[in-house]
N, C-alpha and C positions, 0 to 999 in steps of 0.2 A: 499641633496638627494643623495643617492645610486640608481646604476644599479644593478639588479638583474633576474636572470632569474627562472622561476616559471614553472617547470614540472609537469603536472596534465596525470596521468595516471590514465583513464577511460574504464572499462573492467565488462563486465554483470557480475549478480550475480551468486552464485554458484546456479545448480539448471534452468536458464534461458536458452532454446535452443540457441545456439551457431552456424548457420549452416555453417558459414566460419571456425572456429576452426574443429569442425567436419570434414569436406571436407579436411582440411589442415591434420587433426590426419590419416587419411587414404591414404592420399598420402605419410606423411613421413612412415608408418607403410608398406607401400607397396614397400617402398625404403629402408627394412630391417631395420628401428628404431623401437623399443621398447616402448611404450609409454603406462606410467598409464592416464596420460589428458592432455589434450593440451588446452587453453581457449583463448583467442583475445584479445588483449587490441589494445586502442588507445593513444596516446600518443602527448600532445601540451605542447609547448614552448613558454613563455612568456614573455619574456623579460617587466621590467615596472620597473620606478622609486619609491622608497619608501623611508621614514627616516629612518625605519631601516629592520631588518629580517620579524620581527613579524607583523610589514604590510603587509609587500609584501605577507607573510603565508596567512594572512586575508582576502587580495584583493584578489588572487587566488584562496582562498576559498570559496569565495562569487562568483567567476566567474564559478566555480564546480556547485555549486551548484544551481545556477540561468540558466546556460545553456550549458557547455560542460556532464555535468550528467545528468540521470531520473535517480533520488533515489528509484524511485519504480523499475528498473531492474538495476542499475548500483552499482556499489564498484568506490574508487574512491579514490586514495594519491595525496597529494601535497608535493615535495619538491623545497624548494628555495634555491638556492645559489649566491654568490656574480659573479656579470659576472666580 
C-alpha cells in the first residue's frame, strides 16, 4: 500500500446563490479590486492508503459523491497525489 493524499475541491454550481462569495466580492471591490466573479470553494484533504493512484482517485471519488458533494448544487475535482 501507498500513502496518498486526496484533494476534493467542492464549490456550487454556476448559477446557485453564493451569499459568502457575494459578501466576499464586495468587500474586495470596496478595497479597490476589480472583479468579474468571485465564487467559494471548499476544500478537504485526504490522506488514505490505496495500491495504487487510480484507487485512491476512486475512493475519493466515491467519498464526493456520497457526501462532501449535493450534485444537485455542487461541481466538484479530485486530485491525488503521492504524500
Amino acid at each position: 500500500m501507498t500513502a496518498y493524499t486526496a484533494t476534493v475541491t467542492v464549490r456550487l454550481k454556476r448559477g446557485v446563490l453564493d451569499p459568502e462569495a457575494e459578501t466576499t466580492q464586495q468587500a474586495l471591490e470596496r478595497l479597490g479590486f476589480e472583479l468579474d466573479a468571485l465564487r467559494s470553494a471548499d476544500r478537504f484533504e485526504v490522506d488514505l492508503d490505496a495500491p495504487d493512484v487510480d484507487d485512491a482517485e476512486q475512493r475519493a471519488t466515491e467519498m464526493a459523491e456520497r457526501l462532501l458533494a449535493n450534485p444537485t448544487i455542487h461541481d466538484y475535482e479530485v486530485e491525488v497525489a503521492e504524500a
